[in-house]
N, C-alpha and C positions, 0 to 999 in steps of 0.2 A: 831578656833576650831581644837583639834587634830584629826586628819581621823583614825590615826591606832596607838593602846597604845598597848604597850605590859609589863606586870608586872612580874619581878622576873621568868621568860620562864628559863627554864632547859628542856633539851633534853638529854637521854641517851641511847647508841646503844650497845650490847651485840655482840659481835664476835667470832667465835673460834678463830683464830688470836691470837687478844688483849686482850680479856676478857670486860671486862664493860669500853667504852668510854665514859665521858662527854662532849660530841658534843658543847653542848651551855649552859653556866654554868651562874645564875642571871642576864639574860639578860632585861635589863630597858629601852624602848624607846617611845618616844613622834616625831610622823609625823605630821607638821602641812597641815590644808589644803592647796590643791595649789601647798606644796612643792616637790622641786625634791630634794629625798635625797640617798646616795649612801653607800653600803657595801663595804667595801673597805678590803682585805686579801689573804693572798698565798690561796694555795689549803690547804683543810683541818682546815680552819680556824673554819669553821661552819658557813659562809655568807649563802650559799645556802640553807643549813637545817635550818635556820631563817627564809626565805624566804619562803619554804616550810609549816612551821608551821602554816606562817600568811595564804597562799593560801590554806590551810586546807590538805594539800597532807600528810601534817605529825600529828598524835600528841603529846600532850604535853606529859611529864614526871611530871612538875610542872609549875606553873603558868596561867597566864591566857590572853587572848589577845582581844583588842574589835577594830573593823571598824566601822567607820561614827559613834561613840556613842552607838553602841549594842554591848554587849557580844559575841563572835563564838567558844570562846574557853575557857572554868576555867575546868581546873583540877579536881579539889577538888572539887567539883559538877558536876562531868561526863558530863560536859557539852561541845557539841563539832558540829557544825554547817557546815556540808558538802560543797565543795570547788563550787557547783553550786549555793550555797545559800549565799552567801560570797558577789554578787556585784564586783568582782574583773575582770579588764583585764588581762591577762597574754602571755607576749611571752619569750621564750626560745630559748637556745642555737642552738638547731635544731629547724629550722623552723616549722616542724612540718606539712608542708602543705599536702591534701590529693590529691596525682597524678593522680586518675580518675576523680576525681571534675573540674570544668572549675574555675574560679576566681571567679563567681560570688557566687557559690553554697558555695564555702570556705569561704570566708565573711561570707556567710547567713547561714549556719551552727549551730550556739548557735542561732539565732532565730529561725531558723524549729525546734530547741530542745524547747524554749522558747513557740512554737506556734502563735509566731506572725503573724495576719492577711498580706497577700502577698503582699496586695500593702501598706502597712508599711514598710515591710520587702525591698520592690525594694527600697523604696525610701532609708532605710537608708543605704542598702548596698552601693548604686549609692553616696551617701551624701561621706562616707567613705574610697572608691575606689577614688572619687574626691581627696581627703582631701592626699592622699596618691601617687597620682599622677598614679594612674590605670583606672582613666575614659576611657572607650572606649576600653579595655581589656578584658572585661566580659568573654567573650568566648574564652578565651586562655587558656590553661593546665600548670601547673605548669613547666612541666618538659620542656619546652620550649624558658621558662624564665631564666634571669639570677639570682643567689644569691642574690645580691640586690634588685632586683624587687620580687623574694620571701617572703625576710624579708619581703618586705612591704605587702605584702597579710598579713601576721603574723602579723601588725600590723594595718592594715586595719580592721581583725577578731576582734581584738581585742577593738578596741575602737567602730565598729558597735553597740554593747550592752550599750552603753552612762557610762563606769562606774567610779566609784567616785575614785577610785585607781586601780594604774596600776602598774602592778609588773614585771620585766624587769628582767630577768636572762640572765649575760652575751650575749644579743641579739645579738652585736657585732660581738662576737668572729670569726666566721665563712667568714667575709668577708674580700675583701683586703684592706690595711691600707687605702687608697685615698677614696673607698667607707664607709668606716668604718667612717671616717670622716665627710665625708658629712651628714651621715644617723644620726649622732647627732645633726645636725642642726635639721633634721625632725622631730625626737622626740620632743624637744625641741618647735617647730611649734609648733604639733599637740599637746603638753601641753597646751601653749598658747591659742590653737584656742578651744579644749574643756575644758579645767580648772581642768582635772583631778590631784590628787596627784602620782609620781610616786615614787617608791622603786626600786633604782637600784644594779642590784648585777653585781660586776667586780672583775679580779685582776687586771686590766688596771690602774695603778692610772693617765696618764693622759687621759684618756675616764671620770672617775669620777671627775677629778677637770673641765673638760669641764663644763659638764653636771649638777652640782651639785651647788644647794645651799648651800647646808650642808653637810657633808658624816664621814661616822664611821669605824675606822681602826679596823680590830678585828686580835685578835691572842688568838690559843687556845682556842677557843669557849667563848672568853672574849672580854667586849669592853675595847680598849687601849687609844682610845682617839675620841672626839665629836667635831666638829667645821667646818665652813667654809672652802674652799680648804686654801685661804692664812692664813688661822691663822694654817692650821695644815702643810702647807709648812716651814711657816717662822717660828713657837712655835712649835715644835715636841715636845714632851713631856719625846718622848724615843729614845734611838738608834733604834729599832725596825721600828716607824715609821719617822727616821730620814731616813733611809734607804728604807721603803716602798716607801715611797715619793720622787723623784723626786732622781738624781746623789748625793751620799754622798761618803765621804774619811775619815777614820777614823783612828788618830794617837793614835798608844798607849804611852802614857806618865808617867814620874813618877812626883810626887809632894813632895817637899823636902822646909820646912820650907816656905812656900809661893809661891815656886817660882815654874817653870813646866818646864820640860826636855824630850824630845823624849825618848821615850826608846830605848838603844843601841847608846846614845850620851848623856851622863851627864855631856859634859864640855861644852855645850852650852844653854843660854839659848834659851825658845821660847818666842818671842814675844806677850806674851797673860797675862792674870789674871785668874788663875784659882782659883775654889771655895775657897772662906774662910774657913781654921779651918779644912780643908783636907790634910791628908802627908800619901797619898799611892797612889797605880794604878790607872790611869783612862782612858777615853777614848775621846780625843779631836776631835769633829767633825764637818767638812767643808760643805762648797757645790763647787767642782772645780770651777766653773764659781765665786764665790767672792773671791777668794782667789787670793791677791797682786804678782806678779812675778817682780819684777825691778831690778834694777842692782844699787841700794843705800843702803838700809837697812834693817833688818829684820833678819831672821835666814839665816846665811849663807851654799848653800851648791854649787850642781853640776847637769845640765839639765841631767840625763840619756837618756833620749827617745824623739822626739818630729812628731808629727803624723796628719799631714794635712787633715780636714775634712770639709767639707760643708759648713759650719757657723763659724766655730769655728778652732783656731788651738791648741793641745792637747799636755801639756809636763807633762813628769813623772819627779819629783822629791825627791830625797831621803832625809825624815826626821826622824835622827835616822836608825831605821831598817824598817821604813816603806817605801815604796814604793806611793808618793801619786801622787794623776793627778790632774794636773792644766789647764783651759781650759778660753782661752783668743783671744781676736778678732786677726785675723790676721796682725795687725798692730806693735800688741806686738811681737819680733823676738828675740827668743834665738838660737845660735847652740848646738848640742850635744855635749856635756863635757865643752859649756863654765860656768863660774860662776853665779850664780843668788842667788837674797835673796827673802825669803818668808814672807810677812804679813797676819795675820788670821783673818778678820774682821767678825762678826758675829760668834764666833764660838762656840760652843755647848759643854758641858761636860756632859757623860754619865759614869755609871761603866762599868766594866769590863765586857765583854759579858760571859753570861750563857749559858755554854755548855748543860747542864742538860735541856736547855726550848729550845735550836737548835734540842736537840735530840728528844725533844718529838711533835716537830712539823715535824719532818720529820716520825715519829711515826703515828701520824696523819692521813697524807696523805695515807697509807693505808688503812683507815675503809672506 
């Protein structure tokens, strides 16, 4: 069963600024139960105002949207179902906790609004706190605590109300990377342990391929692409989410009767097959870690850089006029200025990047 549909959603924001933004333009999506699925996009993408629409904070301009099989939001029949009535968990960026409340009262908060009888109320707060690892905290004040252990109040609030979807706005954000980490295994628990569906909104894309069964790239208040982490890792569909996801290096190339040339070297070939029935600009793109470095074959050039790192050790090499990074176990040894040849296995052809769609996502980010 899908827990949250959303049909043909359009969102539109009026500014003095910009004048009329479409925030979130035909947006079409099916959550199954169960699933944890993730927003994935820069700032200004319109992940968060998606997000909003569903949690009833915003609404529509057009379209309509239904949880657990009920209607909360159609448009075109003013119909619009207030964010208390919705069934939804939600935690945010800011935790949100209230600093005169002890821990236990912040839990039990939506149920004193609820009116829940009290010894319901201890039990499930006590249930929740457990689950979140704040049993025996009750009487502690927020401001006492660490960021991590706030989140979890935030999510301890959250799941006390038992509810069938859980909405997740950048939760993350605010902690340090080692916590940050950990705190995804717990989500992920506490999906497990109450079975809720959740919606998660990041720019993190590795927080979202953790975390995520499924997850959707947007740009532009548009979806760009739908799939598991490894299918939109390894099939990008575009430079855009070639580049969202995960270390990309992108050669510009010419194509000339079949064959492919760096651009700023057309007396060499590249090692690759580019598109059929294509003789213009394009754009060749890697991932540094598959990309072959040896001293046998391939495109010949010259190590410019090389940059000793943690796991990995990192050479820039010039193909054409581009400048690209190769990153290889440190067993693999080149020096600077010796020779090396380059193989491109998996590689990716995209056109030419749209200044016109750079410019209007950084346009965006304004509203």
């Amino acid at each position: 069963m899908d827990q949250v549909v959303l049909r043909n959603v359009r969102k539109d924001f009026t500014t003095k600024l910009l004048g009329t933004v479409t925030a979130v333009e035909n947006f079409n999506l099916n959550v199954a139960e169960g699933e944890c699925f993730s927003f994935l996009g820069p700032s200004g993408c319109g992940k968060t105002t998606t997000l909003r629409m569903i949690a009833g904070f915003e609404d529509l301009s057009d379209g309509e949207i239904e949880l657990c099989g009920k209607p909360v939001s159609i448009k075109a029949k003013n119909l619009y179902v207030p964010p208390e009535k919705r069934d939804l968990g939600m935690v945010f960026q800011a935790f949100a906790v209230w600093p005169h409340m002890n821990i236990f009262d912040n839990v039990a908060f939506p149920l004193n609004v609820r009116k829940v009888p009290r010894a319901e109320m201890k039990e499930r707060v006590e249930k929740a706190l457990k689950h979140c690892s704040l049993d025996g905290m009750e009487k502690e004040y927020p401001g006492n605590l660490s960021g991590g252990q706030q989140q979890r109040i935030a999510l301890a609030r959250a799941i006390v109300t038992n509810p069938k979807v859980m909405l997740l706005d950048e939760p993350l954000s605010n902690l340090d990377p080692k916590l940050r980490e950990s705190m995804r295994f717990e989500i992920k628990k506490l999906q497990k342990e109450f079975g809720f569906t959740i919606i998660f909104v990041t720019h993190d894309q590795s927080e979202a391929m953790a975390i995520s069964e499924r997850m959707l790239v947007m740009d532009m208040g548009r979806q760009v692409q739908i799939g598991t982490p490894t299918e939109l890792y390894n099939k990008p569909n575009s430079r855009f989410v070639h580049k969202f996801l995960g270390q990309s290096t992108f050669t510009n190339c010419v194509i000339e009767n079949g064959k492919a040339y760096a651009k700023g070297n057309l007396q060499q070939l590249l090692p690759v097959d580019p598109p059929k029935g294509c003789d213009h600009e394009m754009i060749l793109a890697t991932r540094p870690n598959q990309i072959d470095i040896n001293k046998e074959s391939g495109y010949e050039s010259v190590v410019e850089n090389r940059i000793f790192l943690t796991d990995y050790t990192e050479y820039q090499v010039k193909v054409g006029d581009t400048l690209v990074q190769v990153q290889t176990p440190h067993r693999v040894e080149f020096s600077v200025g010796e020779k090396c040849f380059l193989r491109f296995p998996n590689a990716m052809w995209y056109p030419m990047e749209d200044e016109a769609a750079e410019a209007e996502r950084n346009r965006r980010q304004l509203v």
